[in-house]
MARVOVO-782279 format. One record per residue: residue number from 1; residue in one letter; x, y, z of N, C-alpha, C in turn. Coordinates in Angstrom, 2 decimals. Example, Ala and Ser with C-alpha at 12.3 -4.5 7.8 and 13.67 -1.06 7.14 Angstrom:
2
> k	r	nu	nv	nw	cau	cav	caw	cu	cv	cw
> 1	A	13.19	-5.69	7.80	12.30	-4.50	7.80	13.20	-3.30	7.80
> 2	S	12.85	-2.25	7.08	13.67	-1.06	7.14	12.90	0.03	7.87
***
This chain:
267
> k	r	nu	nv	nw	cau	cav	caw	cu	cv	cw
> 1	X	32.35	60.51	-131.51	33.43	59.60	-131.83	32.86	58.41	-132.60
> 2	X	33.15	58.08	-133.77	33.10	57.02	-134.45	34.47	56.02	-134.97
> 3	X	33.59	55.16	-134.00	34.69	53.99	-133.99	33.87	52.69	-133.82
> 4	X	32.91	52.69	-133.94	32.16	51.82	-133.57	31.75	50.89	-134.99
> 5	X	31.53	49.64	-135.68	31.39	49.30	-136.66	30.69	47.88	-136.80
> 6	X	29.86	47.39	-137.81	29.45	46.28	-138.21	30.28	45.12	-138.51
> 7	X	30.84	44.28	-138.18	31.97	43.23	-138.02	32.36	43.01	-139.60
> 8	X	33.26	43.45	-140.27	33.82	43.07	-141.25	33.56	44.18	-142.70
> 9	X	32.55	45.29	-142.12	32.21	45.78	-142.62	32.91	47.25	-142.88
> 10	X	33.86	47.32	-142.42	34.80	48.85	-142.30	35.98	48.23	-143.24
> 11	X	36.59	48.60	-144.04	38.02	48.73	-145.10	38.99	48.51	-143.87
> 12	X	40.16	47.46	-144.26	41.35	47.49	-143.34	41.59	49.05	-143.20
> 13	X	41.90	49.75	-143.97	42.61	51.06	-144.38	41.86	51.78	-143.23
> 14	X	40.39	51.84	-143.20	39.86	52.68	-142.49	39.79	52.36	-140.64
> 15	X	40.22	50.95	-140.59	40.16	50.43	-139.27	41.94	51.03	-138.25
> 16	X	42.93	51.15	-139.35	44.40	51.65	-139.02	44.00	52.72	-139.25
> 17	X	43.10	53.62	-139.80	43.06	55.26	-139.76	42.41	55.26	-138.01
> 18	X	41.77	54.47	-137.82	40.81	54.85	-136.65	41.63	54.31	-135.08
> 19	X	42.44	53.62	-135.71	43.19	52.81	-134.43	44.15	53.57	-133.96
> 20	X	44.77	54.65	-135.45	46.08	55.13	-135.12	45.35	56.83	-134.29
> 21	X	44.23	57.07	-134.57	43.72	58.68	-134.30	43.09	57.90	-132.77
> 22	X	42.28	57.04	-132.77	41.40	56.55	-131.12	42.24	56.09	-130.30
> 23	X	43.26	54.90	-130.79	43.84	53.98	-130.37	42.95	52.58	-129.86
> 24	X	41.22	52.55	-130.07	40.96	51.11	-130.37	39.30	51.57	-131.00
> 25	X	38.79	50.24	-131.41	37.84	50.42	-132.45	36.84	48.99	-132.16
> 26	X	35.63	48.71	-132.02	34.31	48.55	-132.11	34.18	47.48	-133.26
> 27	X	33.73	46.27	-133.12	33.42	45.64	-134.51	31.77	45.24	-133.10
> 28	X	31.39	45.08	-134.06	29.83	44.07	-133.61	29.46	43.10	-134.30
> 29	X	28.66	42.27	-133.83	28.32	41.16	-134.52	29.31	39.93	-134.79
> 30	X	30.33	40.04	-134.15	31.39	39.24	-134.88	31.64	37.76	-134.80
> 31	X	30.78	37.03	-133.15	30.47	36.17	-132.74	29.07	36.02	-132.85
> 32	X	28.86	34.76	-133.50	27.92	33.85	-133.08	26.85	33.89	-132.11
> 33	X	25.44	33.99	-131.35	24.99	33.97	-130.26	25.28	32.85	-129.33
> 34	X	25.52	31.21	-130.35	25.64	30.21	-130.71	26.60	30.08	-129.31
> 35	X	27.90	30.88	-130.22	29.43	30.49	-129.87	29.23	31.68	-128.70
> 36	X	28.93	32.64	-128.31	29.06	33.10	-127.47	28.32	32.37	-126.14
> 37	X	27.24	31.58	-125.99	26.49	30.82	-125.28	27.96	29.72	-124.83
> 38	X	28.17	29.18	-125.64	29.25	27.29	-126.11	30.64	28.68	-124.93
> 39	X	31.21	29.51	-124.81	32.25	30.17	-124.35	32.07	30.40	-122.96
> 40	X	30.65	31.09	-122.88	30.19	31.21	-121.33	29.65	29.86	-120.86
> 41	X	29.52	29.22	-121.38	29.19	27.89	-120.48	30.22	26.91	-120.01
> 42	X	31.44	27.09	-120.35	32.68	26.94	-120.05	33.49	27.22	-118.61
> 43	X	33.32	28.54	-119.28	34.28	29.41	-117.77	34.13	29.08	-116.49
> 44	X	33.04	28.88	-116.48	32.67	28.92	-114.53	33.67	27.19	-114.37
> 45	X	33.91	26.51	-114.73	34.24	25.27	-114.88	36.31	25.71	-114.85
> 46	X	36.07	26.40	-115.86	38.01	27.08	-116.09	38.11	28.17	-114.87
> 47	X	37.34	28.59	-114.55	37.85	29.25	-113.73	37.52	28.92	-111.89
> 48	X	36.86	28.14	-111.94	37.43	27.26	-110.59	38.71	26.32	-110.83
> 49	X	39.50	26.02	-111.50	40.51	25.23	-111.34	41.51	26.35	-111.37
> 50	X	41.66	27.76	-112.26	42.65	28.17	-111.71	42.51	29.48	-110.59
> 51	X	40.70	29.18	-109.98	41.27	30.15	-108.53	41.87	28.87	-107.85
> 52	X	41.28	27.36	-107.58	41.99	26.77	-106.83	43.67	27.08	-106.90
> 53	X	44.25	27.01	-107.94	45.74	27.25	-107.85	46.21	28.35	-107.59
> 54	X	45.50	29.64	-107.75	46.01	30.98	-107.28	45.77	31.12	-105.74
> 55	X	44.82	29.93	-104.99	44.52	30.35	-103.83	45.62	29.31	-103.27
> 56	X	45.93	28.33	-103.31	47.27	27.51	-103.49	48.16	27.85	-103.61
> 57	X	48.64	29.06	-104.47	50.13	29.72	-104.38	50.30	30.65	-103.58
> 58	X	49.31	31.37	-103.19	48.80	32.74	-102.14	49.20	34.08	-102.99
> 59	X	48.14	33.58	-104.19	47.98	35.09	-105.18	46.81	34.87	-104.89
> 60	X	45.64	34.79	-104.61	44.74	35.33	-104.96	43.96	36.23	-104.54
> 61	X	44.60	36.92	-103.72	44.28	38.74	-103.61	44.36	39.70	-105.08
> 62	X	42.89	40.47	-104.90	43.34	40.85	-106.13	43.34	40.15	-107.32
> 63	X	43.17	38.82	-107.72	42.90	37.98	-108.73	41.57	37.43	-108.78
> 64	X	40.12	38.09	-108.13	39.01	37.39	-108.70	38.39	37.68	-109.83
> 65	X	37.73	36.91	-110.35	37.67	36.58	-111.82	37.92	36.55	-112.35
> 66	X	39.91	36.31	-112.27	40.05	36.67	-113.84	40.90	35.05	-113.86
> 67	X	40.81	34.99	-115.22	41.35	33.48	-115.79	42.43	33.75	-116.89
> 68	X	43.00	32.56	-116.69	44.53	32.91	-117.52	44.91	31.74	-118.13
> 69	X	45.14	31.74	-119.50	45.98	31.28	-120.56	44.80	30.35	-120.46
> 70	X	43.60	30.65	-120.93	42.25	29.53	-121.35	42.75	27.97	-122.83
> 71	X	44.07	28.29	-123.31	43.89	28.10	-124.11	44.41	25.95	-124.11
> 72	X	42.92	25.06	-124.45	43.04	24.28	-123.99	42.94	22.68	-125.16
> 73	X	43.30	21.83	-125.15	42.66	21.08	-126.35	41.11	20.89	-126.52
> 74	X	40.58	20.95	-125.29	38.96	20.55	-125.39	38.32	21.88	-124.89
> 75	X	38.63	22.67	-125.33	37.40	23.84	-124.58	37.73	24.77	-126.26
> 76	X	37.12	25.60	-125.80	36.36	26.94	-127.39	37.73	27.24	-127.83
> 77	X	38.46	27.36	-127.07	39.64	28.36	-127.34	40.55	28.00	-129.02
> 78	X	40.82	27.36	-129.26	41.36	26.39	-130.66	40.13	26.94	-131.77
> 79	X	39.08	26.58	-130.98	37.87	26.83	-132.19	37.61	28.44	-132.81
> 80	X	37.58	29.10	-131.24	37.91	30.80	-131.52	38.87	31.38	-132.53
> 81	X	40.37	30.42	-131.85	41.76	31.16	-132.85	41.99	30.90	-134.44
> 82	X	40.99	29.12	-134.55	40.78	29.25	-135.60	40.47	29.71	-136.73
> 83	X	39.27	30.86	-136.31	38.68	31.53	-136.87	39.25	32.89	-137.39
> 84	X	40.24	32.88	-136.56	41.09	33.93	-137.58	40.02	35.43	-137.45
> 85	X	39.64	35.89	-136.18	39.19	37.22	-136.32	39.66	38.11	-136.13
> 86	X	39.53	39.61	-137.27	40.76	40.45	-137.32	41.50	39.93	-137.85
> 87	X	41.95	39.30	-138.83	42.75	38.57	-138.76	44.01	39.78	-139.80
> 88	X	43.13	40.06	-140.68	43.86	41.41	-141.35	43.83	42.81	-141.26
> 89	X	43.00	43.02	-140.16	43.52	44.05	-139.03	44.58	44.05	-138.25
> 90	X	45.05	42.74	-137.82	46.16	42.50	-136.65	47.09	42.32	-137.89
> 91	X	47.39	41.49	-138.87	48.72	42.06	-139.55	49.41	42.81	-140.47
> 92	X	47.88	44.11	-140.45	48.51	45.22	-141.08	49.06	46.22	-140.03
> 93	X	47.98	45.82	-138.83	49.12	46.60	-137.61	49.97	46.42	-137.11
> 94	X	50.56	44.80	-137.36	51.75	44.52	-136.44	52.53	44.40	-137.64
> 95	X	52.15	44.46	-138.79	52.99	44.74	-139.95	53.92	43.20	-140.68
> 96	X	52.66	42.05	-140.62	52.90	40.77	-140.97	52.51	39.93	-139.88
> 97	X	53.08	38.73	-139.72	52.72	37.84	-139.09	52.60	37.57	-137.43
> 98	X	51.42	37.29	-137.20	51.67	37.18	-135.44	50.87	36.17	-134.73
> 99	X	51.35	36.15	-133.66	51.04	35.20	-132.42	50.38	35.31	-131.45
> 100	X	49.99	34.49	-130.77	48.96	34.85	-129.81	49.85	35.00	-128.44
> 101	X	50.01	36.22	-127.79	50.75	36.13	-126.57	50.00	35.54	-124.86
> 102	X	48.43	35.71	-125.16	48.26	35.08	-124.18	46.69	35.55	-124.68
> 103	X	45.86	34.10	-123.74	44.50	34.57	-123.99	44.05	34.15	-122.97
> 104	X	43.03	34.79	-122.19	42.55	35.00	-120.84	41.31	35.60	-120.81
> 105	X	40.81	35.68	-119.77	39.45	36.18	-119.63	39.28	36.78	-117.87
> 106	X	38.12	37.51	-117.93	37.67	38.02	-116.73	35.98	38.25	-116.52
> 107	X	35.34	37.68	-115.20	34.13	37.44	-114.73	34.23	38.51	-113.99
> 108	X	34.02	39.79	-113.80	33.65	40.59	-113.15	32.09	41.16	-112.59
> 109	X	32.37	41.21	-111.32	31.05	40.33	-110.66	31.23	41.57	-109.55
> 110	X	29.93	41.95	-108.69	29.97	42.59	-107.87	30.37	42.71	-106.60
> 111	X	31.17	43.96	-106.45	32.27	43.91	-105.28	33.47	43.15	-105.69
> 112	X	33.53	42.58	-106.79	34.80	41.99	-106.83	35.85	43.87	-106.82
> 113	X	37.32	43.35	-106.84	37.89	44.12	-106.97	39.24	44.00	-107.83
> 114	X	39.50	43.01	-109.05	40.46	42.24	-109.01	41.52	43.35	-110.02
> 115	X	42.55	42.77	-109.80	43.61	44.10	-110.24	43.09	44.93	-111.82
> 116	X	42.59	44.56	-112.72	42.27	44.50	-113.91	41.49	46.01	-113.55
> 117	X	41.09	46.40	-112.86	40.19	47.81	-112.51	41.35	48.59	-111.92
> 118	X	42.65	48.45	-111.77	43.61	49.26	-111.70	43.78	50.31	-113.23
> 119	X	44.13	51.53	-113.49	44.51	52.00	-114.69	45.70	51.34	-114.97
> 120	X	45.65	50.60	-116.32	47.29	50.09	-116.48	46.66	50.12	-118.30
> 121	X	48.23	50.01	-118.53	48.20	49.87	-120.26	49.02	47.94	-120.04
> 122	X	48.52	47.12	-121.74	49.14	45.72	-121.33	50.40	45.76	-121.94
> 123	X	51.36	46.56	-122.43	52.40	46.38	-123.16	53.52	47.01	-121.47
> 124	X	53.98	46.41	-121.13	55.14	47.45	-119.90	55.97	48.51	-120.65
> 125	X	56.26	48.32	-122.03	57.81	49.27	-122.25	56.96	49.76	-123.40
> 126	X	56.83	51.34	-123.24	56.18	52.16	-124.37	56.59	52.14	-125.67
> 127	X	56.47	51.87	-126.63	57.35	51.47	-128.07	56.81	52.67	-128.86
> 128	X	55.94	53.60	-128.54	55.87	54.96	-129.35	54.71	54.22	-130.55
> 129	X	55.10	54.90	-132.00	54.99	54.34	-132.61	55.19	53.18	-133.35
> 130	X	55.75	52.39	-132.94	56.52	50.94	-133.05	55.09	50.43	-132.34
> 131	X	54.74	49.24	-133.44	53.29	48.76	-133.29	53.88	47.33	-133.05
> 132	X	53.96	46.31	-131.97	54.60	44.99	-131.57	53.65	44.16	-130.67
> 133	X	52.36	45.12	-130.19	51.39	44.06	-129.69	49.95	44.63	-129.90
> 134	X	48.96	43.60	-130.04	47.66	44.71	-129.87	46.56	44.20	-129.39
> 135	X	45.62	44.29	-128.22	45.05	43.78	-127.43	43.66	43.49	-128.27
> 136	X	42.86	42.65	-127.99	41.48	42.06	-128.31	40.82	41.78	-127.00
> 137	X	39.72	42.21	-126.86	38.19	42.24	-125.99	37.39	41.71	-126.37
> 138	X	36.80	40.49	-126.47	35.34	39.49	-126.75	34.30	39.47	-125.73
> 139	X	33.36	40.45	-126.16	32.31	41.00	-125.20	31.38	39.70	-125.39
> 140	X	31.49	38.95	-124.03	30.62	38.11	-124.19	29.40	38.40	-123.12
> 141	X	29.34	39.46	-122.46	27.73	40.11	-122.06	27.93	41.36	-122.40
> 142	X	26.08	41.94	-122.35	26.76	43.39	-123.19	27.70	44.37	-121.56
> 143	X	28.26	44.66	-122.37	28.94	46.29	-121.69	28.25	47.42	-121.32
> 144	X	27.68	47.77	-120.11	27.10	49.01	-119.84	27.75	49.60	-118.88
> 145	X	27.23	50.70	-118.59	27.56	51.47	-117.34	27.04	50.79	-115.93
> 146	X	26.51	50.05	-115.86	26.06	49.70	-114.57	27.05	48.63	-114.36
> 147	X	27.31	47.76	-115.46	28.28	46.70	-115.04	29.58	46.35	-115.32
> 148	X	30.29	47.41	-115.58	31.49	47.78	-115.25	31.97	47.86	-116.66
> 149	X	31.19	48.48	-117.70	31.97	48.62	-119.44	33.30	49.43	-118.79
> 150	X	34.69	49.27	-119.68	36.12	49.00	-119.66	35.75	50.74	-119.96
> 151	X	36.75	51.35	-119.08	36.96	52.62	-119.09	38.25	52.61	-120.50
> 152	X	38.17	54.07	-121.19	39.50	53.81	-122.35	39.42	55.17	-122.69
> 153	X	40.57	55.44	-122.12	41.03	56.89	-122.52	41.63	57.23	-123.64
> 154	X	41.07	57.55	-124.69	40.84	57.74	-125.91	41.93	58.50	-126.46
> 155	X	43.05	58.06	-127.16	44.23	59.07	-127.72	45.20	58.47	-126.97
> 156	X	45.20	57.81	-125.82	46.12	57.36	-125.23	47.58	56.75	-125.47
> 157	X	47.31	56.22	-126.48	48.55	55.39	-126.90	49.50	56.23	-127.49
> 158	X	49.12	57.03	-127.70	50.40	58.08	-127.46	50.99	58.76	-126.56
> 159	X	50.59	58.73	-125.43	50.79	59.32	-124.21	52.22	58.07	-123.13
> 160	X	53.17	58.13	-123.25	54.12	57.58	-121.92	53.43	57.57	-120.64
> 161	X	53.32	58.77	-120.17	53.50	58.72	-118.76	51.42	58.64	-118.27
> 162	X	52.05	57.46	-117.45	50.49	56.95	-116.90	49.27	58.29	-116.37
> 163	X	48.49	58.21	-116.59	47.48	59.51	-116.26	47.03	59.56	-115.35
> 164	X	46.99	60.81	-113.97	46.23	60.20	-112.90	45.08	60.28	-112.96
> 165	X	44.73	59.47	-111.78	42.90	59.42	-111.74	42.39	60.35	-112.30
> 166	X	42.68	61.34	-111.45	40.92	62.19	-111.85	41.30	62.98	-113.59
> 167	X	42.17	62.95	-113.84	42.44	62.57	-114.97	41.87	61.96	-116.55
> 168	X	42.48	61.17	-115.76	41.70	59.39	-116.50	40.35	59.21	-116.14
> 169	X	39.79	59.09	-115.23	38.46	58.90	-115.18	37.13	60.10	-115.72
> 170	X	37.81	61.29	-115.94	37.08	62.48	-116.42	37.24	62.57	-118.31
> 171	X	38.25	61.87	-118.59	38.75	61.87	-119.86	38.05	60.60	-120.58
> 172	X	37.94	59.93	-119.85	37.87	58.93	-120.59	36.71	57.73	-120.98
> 173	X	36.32	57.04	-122.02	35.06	57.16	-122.88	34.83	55.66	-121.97
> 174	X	33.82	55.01	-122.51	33.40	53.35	-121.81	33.16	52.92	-123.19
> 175	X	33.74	51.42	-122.71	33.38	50.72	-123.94	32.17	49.96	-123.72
> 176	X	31.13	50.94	-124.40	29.59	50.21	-123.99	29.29	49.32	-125.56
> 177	X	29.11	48.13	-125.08	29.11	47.73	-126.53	28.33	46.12	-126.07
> 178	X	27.41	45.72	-127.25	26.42	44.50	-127.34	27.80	42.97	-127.39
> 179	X	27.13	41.75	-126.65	27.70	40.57	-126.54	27.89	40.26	-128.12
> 180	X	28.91	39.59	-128.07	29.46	39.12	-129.16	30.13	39.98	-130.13
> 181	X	30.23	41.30	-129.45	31.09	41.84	-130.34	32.73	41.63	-130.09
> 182	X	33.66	42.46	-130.98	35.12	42.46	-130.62	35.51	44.15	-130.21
> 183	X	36.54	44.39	-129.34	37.45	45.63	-129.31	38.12	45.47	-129.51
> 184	X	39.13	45.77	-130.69	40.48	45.85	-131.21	41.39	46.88	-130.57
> 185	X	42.42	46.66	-129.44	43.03	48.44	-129.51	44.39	47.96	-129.28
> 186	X	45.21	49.24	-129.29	46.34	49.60	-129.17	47.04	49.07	-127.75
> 187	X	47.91	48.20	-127.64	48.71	47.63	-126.36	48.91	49.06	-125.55
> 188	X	48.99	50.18	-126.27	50.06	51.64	-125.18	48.69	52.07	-124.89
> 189	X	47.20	52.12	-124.91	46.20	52.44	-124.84	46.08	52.58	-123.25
> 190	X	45.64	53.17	-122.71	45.83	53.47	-121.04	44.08	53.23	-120.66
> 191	X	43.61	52.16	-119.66	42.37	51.89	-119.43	42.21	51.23	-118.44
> 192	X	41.26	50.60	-118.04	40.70	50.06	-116.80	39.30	49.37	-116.80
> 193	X	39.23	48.72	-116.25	37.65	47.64	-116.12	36.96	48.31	-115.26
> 194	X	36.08	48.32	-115.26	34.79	49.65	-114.36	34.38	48.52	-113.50
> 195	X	33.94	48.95	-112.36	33.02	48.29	-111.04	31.51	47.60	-111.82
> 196	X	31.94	46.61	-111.38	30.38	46.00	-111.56	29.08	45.94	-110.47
> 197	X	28.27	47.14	-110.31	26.81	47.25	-109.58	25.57	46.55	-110.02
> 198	X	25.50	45.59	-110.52	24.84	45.00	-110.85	25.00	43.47	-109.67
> 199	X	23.69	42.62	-110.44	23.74	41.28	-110.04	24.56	39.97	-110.48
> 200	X	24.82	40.80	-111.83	25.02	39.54	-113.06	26.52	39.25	-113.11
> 201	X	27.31	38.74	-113.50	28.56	38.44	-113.95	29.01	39.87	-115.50
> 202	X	29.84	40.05	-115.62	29.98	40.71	-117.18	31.26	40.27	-117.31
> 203	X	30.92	39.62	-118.38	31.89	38.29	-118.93	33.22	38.87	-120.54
> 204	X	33.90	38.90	-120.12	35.19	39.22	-121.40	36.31	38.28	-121.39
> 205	X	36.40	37.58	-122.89	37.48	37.32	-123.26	38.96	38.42	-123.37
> 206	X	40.24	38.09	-123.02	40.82	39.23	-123.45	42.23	37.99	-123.90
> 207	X	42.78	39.03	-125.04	43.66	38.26	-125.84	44.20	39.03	-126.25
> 208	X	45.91	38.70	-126.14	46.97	39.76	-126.75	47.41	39.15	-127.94
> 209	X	48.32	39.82	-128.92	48.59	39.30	-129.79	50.16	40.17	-130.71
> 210	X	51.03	39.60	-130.89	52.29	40.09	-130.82	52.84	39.73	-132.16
> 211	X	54.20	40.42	-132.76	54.89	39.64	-133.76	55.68	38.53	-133.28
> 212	X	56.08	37.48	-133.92	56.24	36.58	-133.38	57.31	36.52	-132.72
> 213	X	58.36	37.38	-133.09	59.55	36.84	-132.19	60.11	37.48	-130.57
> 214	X	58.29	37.58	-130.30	58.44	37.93	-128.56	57.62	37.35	-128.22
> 215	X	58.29	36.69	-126.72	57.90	35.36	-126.17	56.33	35.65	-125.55
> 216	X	56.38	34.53	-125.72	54.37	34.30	-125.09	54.44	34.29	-123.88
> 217	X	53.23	34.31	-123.52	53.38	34.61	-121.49	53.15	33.22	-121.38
> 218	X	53.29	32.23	-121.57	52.85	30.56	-122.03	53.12	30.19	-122.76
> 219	X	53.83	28.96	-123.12	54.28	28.12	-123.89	53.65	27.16	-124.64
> 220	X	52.25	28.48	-125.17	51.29	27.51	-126.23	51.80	26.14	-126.68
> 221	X	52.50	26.03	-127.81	52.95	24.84	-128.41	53.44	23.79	-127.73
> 222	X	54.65	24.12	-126.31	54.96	23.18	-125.34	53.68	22.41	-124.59
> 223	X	52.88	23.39	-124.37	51.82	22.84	-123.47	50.76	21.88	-124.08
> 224	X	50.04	22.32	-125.15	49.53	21.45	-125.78	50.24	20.17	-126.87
> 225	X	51.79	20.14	-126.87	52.54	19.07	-127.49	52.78	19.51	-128.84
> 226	X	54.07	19.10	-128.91	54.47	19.27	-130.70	53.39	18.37	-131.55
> 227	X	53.54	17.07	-131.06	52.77	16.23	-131.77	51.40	16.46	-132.38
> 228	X	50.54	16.87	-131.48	49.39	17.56	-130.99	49.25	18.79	-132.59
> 229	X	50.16	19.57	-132.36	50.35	20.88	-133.91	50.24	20.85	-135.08
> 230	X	50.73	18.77	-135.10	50.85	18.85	-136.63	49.10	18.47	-137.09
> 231	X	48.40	17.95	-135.88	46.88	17.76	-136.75	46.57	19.40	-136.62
> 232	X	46.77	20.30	-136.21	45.88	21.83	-136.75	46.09	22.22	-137.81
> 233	X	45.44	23.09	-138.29	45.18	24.03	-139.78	46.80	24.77	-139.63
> 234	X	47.51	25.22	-140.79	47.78	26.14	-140.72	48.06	27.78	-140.05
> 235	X	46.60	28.26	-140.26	46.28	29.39	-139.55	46.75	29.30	-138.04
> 236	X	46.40	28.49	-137.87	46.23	28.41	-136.66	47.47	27.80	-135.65
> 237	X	48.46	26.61	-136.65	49.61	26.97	-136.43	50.81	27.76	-135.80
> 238	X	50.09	29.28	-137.28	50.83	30.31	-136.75	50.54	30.91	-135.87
> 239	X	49.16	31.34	-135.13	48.79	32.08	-134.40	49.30	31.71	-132.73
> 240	X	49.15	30.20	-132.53	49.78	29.46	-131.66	50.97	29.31	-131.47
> 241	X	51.76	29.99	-132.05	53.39	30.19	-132.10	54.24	28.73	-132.92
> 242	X	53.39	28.16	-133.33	54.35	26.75	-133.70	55.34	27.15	-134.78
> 243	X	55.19	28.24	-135.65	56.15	28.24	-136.31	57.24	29.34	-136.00
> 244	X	57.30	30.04	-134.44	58.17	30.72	-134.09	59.13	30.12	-133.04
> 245	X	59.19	28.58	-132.61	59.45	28.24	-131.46	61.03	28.70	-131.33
> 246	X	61.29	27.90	-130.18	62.67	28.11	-130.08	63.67	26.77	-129.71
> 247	X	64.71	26.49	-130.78	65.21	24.80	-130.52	65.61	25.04	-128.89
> 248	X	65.57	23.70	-128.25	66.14	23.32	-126.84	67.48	22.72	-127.08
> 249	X	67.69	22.07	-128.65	69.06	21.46	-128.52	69.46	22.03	-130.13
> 250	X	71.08	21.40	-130.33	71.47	21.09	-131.68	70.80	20.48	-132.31
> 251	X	70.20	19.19	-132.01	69.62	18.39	-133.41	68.49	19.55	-133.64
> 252	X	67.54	20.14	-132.80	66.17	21.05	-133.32	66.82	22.23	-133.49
> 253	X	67.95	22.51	-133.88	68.56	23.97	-134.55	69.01	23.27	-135.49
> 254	X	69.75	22.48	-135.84	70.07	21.78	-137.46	69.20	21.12	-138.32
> 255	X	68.52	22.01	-138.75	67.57	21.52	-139.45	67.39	22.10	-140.95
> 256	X	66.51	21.36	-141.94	66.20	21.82	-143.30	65.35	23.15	-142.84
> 257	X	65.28	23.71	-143.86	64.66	25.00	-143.69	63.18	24.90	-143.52
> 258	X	62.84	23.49	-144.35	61.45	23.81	-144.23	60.66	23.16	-142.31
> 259	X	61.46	22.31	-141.83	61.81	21.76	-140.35	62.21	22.80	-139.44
> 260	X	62.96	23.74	-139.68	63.26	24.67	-138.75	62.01	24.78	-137.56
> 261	X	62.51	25.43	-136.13	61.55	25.60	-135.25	60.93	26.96	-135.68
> 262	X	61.91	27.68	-136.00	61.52	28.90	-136.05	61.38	29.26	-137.19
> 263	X	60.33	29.94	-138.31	60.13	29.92	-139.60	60.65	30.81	-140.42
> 264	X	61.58	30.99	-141.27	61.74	32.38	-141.86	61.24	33.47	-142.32
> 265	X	59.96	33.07	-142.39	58.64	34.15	-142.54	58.12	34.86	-141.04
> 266	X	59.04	34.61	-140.46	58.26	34.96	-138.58	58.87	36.48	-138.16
> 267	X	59.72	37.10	-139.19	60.42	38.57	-138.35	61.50	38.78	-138.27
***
């Protein structure tokens, strides 16, 4: 199976030939050692504030290591989306412009057990061929077999009905792959996070990414402030949903076109 690739170095054309036959695909190199160091030195910091709140609401069964909606004014996350990676991979597959539906991460650590090692696909309602979300993996330690590389049953995203175990686990390939690379795949892709037997942490960013006019699992733009949007780039703008919002009143629905919340270029 070749799917595996040098970061920037495969033809869009050939990355949608490989996404639509595998259902996900391999870049390396794509981060920084730099920026991958500046990301993991972070987390342990983000992710004690939101186990405190998951252990506070009485979720946190089943929720260790994983961290949710990282996305913050002072931490990597802004600096990451900036960068626009994939950036024309994700909108020849979602077929124009898109948003970030949520970006999160997981420390999978030994004996943990946290739901993420369940088989699940991240999209709930199978859309077939109808391409409307597509998941990203930022291997920020490498991926092996000992420490739990992401099981991915290969062809999947064409498949509806969930696969059982022995199934899925006999079928299906690992994503063994060096830090700092990316996995691009298919939302209907059917997979699972492998047990970590090791000592170490094995550290992944994970980030969905949608057309814009389906709602975020977070209210990027609310949370970090309107005000706050107008100093970012562009790019980055859009990726953060600012130009898909949704008015709360009449005066933010009567607006010039170029003021609108929601942009006419969004879907």
């Amino acid at each position: 199976m070749k799917n595996k690739f040098n970061y920037s170095e495969v033809p869009v054309e050939k990355s949608m030939e490989l996404m639509d036959q595998y259902g996900w695909i391999t870049y390396e190199n794509a981060l920084e050692p730099e920026f991958v160091d500046q990301i993991n030195n972070s987390l342990e910091d983000a992710y004690e504030r939101r186990r405190e709140i998951q252990i506070m609401n009485g979720i946190a069964q089943n929720m260790e290591g994983t961290l949710h909606h990282l996305i913050e004014t002072d931490n990597f996350a802004l600096k990451f989306l900036d960068r626009l990676y994939c950036d024309e991979e994700m909108k020849e597959f979602l077929g124009g412009n898109y948003i970030v539906n949520a970006f999160g991460g997981v420390m999978n650590s030994k004996n943990a057990r946290p739901y993420v090692q369940n088989i699940h696909r991240d999209v709930r309602s199978y859309m077939g061929n109808e391409k409307t979300m597509v998941q990203m993996m930022v291997i920020l330690d490498d991926f092996t077999l000992e420490n739990g590389a992401t099981y991915m049953l290969t062809g999947s995203h064409q498949i509806e009905a969930k696969p059982d175990e022995e199934y899925f686990y006999e079928k299906s390939d690992r994503a063994i792959a060096k830090r700092g690379s990316i996995i691009l795949f298919d939302s209907n892709l059917w997979h699972a996070a492998g047990k970590n037997f090791t000592d170490g942490n094995r550290r992944v960013l994970t980030l969905s990414f949608t057309r814009p006019q389906f709602k975020q699992q977070l209210d990027y733009p609310r949370s970090l402030g309107y005000e706050y949007g107008e100093t970012l780039s562009d790019g980055l703008r859009q990726v953060l949903g600012y130009k898909s919002r949704i008015p709360a009143n009449l005066h933010e629905y009567y607006q010039p076109v170029s003021r609108r919340m929601y942009q006419p270029d969004q879907g």
